[in-house]
Each structure stands twice: as C-alpha cells, then as structure tokens.
N, C-alpha and C positions, 0 to 999 in steps of 0.2 A: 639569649632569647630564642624561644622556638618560631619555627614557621609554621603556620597552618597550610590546608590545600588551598585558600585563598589568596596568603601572600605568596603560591608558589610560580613565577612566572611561563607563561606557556611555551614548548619551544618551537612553537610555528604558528603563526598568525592564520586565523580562520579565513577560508576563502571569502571574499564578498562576491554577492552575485546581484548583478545588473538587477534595474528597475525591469526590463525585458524579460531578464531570465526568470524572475519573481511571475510577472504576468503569463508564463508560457507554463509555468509549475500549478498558479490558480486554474488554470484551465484545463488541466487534469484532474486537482481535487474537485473542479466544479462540474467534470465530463464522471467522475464516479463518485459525487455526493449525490449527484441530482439524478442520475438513472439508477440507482439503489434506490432512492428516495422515492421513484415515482414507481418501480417496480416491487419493492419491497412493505415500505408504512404502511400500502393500504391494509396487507395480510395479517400489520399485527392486532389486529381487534379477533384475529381466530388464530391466534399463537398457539392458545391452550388447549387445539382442539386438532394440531397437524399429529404427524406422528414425531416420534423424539429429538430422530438426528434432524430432522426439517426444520421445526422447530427453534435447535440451536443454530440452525444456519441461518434462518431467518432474525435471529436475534443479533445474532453475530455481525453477519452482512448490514442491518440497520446501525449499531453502534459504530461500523465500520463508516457509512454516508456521513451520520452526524458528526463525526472527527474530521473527516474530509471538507465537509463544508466548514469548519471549524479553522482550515487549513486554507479557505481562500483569506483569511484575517492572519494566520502565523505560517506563512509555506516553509520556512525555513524549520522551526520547529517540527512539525507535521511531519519532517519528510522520513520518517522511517514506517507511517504508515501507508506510504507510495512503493516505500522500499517490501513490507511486508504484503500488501496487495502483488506487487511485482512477483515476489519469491514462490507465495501459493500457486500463482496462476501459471507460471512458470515451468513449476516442480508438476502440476496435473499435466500440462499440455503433453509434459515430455513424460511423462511415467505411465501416465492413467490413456490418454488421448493418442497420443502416436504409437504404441504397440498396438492397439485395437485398429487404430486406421491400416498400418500394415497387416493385422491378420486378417483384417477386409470381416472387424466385428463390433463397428460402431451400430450403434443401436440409433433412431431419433432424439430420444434423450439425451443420448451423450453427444451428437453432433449439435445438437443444442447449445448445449455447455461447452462446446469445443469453441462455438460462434463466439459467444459470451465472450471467453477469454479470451480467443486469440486478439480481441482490444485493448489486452495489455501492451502491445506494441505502443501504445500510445501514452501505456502511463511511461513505460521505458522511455521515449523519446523527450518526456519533458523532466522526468530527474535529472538534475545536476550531477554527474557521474566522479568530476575531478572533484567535486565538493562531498562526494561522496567518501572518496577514496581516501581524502585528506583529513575528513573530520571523525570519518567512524573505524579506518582502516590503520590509518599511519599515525594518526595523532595519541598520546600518551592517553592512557586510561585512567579513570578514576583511580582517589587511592582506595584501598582494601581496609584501612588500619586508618 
C-alpha cells in the first residue's frame, strides 16, 4: 500500500505559540493593515489616473492592508506576509536608503520613505522568529512529485 503526502508523518512538531505571542503578532498586522488602510483606500477612487509605477504600488500596498487585517483572524497563517513586508523594507532601507544617507543625497521624498519604513522594526519585533526558523527554514518541504 502506497503512502500519500498526507499519511506522511511530520518529522518535527509545529511550534505552538502562546495566546500572548498571537496577540503581539495581531498588533502588527493591525499597526500595518490600518495605516495602509487610512493612508492608501482613500487614493484608490484615482488609481486610474496616477502614473504607472504609483499606481501598482498603490494597488499593491492596498491588497497588502487587506491580508494584514485578514491576519488579525489567522496570525499564524498570515505570517509570510509580515515576513515579506519585513524583506522589502528591509532590502530598501539597506540598498536604496543608507548609501544615499551616507553620500549625504537623501532627497525629502526619500527621507519620507526612509521614515515610513524604518517601522519595520516593529513588524520585526512581533514575528515569531524560532517559529519562523522552524516552520519555513528547517522543516521538510512540500513534495514535488
């Protein structure tokens, strides 16, 4: 008799994480569903009317809130889009944002946006990191086949 991936047993039990740590996870998706939310929705009635890339960022950043707040009801689920907010803001601060601050060639738009993100420290502070490591890092992979 064959196995499927379903009867296959896992070789390391899923972290659990506290009722606490759940509540301190909601409060990042709800610190970046709700300031997307209040700064973004109102612009999408003139989507069709920015220019391109604004546009898709504006589209972007919106479906981004909506999942987030989607994430105060499944934080667990959710959390690779905490992980991928994390990674962008991240990868600018340190690519786009600190070579300009060191050439002493931030603009006001981009210390804007430097503001903006450096609030990632706050999505960072509330992922679960060892839950992190353990479920997307070390743990076996889907099968292929």
């Amino acid at each position: 008799m064959s196995t499927t991936v379903l009867d296959t047993p896992s070789p390391r039990p899923a972290v659990q994480l506290s009722t606490t740590r759940l509540h301190v996870m909601r409060a990042g998706y709800l610190l970046m569903g709700v300031g997307l939310a209040v700064v973004k929705w109102p612009l999408l009635g003139e989507a069709d009317t920015l220019p391109l890339y604004e546009g898709v960022v504006l589209c972007l950043l919106t479906a981004m809130s909506a999942l987030a707040l989607l994430g105060l009801r499944y934080p667990v689920k959710l959390l690779p889009l905490l992980i991928f907010e994390s990674a962008w803001k991240v990868l600018w601060l340190t690519l786009v944002a600190l070579p300009n601050a060191l050439n002493g060639t931030l603009d006001d738009a981009m210390t804007e946006i430097m503001v903006n993100c450096s609030l990632v420290v706050v999505v960072l502070a509330v992922i679960p990191w060892r839950h992190v490591w353990q479920s997307y890092v070390r743990a076996q992979g889907d099968a292929w086949r």
